[in-house]
PALUMDREN-379721 format. One record per residue (C-alpha): residue number from 1; x, y, z; residue in three letters. Coordinates in pm, whole numbers, plus 50000, padded with zeros to 5 digits. Last residue first. Layout:
PALUMDREN-379721
<rovex n="NUM" c1="X" c2="Y" c3="Z" res="ALA"/>
...
end
This chain:
PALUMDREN-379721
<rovex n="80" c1="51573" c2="53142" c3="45291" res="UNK"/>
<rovex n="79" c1="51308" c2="52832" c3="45294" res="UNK"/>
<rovex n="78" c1="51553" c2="52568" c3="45480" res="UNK"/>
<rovex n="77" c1="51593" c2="52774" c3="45781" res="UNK"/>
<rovex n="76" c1="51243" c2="52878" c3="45790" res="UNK"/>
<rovex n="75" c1="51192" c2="52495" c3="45857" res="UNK"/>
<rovex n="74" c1="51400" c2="52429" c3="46085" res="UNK"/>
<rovex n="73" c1="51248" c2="52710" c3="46314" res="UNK"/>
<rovex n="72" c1="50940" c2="52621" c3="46269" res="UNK"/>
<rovex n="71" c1="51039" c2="52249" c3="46333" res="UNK"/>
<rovex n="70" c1="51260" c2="52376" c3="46671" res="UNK"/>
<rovex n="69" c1="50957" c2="52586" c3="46740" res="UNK"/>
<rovex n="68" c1="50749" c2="52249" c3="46753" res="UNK"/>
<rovex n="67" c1="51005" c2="52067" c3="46948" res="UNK"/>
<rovex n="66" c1="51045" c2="52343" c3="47221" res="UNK"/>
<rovex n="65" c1="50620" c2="52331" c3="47273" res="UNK"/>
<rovex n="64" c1="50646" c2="51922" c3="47330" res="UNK"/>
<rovex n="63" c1="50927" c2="52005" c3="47564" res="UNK"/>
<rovex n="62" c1="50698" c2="52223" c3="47729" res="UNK"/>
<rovex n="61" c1="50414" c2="52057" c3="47761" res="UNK"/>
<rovex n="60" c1="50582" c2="51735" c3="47883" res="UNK"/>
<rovex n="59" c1="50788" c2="51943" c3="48202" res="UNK"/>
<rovex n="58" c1="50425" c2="52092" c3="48234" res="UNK"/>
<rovex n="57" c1="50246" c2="51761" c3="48260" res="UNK"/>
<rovex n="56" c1="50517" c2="51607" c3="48469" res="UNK"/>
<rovex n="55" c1="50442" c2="51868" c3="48720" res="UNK"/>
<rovex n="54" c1="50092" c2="51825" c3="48728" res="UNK"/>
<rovex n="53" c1="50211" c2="51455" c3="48816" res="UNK"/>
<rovex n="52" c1="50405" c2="51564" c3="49099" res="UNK"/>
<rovex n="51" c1="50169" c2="51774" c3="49211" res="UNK"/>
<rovex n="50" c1="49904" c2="51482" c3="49246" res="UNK"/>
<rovex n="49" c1="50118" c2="51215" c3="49372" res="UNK"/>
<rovex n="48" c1="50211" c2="51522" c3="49676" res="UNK"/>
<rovex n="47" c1="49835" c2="51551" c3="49723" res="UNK"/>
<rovex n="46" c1="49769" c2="51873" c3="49827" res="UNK"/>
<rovex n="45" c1="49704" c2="52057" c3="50174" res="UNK"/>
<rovex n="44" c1="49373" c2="52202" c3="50339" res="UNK"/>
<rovex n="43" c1="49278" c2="52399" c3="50636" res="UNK"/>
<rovex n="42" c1="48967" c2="52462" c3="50795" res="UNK"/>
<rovex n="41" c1="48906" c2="52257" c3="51026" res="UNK"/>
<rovex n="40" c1="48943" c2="51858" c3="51173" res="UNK"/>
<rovex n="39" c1="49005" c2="51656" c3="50881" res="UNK"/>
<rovex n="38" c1="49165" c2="51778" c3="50639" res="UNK"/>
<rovex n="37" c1="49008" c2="51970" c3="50277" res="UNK"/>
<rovex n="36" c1="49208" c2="51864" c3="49992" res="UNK"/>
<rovex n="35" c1="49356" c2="52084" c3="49798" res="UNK"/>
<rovex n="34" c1="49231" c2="52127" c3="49359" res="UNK"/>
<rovex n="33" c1="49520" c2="52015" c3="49128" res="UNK"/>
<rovex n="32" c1="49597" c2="52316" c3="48872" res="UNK"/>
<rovex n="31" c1="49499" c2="52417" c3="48548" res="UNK"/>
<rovex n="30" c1="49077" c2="52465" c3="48643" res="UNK"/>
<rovex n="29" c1="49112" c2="52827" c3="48569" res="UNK"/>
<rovex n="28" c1="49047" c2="52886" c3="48915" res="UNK"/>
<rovex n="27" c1="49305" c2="52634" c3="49038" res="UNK"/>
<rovex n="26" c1="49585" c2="52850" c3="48791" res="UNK"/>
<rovex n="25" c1="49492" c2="53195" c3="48987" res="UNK"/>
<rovex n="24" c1="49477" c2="52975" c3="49322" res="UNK"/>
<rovex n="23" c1="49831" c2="52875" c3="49244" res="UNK"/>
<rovex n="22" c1="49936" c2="53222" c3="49067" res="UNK"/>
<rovex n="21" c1="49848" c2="53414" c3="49423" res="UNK"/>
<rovex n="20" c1="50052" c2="53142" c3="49657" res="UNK"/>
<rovex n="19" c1="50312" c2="53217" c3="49397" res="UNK"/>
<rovex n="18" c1="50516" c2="52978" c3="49171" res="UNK"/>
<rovex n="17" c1="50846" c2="52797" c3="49198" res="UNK"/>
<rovex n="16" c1="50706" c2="52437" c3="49246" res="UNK"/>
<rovex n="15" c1="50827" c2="52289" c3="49534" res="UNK"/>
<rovex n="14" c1="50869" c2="52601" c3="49742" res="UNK"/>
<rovex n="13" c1="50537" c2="52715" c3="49685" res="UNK"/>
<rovex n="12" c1="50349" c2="52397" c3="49755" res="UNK"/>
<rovex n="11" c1="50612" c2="52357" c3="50079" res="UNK"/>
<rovex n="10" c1="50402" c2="52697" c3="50177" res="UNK"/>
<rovex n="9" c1="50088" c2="52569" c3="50054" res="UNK"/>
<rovex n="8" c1="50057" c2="52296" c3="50265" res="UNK"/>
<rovex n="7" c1="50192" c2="51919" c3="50144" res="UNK"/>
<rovex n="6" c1="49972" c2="51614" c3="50163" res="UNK"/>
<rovex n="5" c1="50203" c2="51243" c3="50130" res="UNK"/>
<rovex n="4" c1="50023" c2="51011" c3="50010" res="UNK"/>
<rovex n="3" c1="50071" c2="50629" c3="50146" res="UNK"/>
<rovex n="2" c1="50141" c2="50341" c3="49894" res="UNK"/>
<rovex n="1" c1="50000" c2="50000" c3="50000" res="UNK"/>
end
């Protein structure tokens, strides 16, 4: 059995480089893993399997974005 690991925002921040203002910001667009409420009040932390898998997606993203503007940019090459 695998156990999660929750983070708060503050190791949230640290772990992935962004603002406590441009996580909710990406959350509200619906581009970032929602918190999970714990037990016993009001505050919530995120799934560390669930960041690190957002994260993947962006690492992916971009590379997939670098290999396109490497073809653009291959391909103006070869039209001048």
């Amino acid at each position: 059995m695998t156990t999660d690991t929750f983070l708060r925002m503050p190791a949230v921040i640290a772990r992935i480089g962004y603002s406590r203002s441009s996580v909710y910001a990406l959350m509200k667009q619906g581009k970032f893993p929602k918190p999970i409420r714990l037990a016993g009040g009001g505050a919530v932390a995120w799934s560390e399997q669930d960041l690190r898998r957002w994260m993947e997606q962006q690492r992916d993203a971009s590379q997939a974005s670098d290999r396109a503007d490497l073809a653009h940019a291959e391909i103006a090459d070869v039209r001048r």
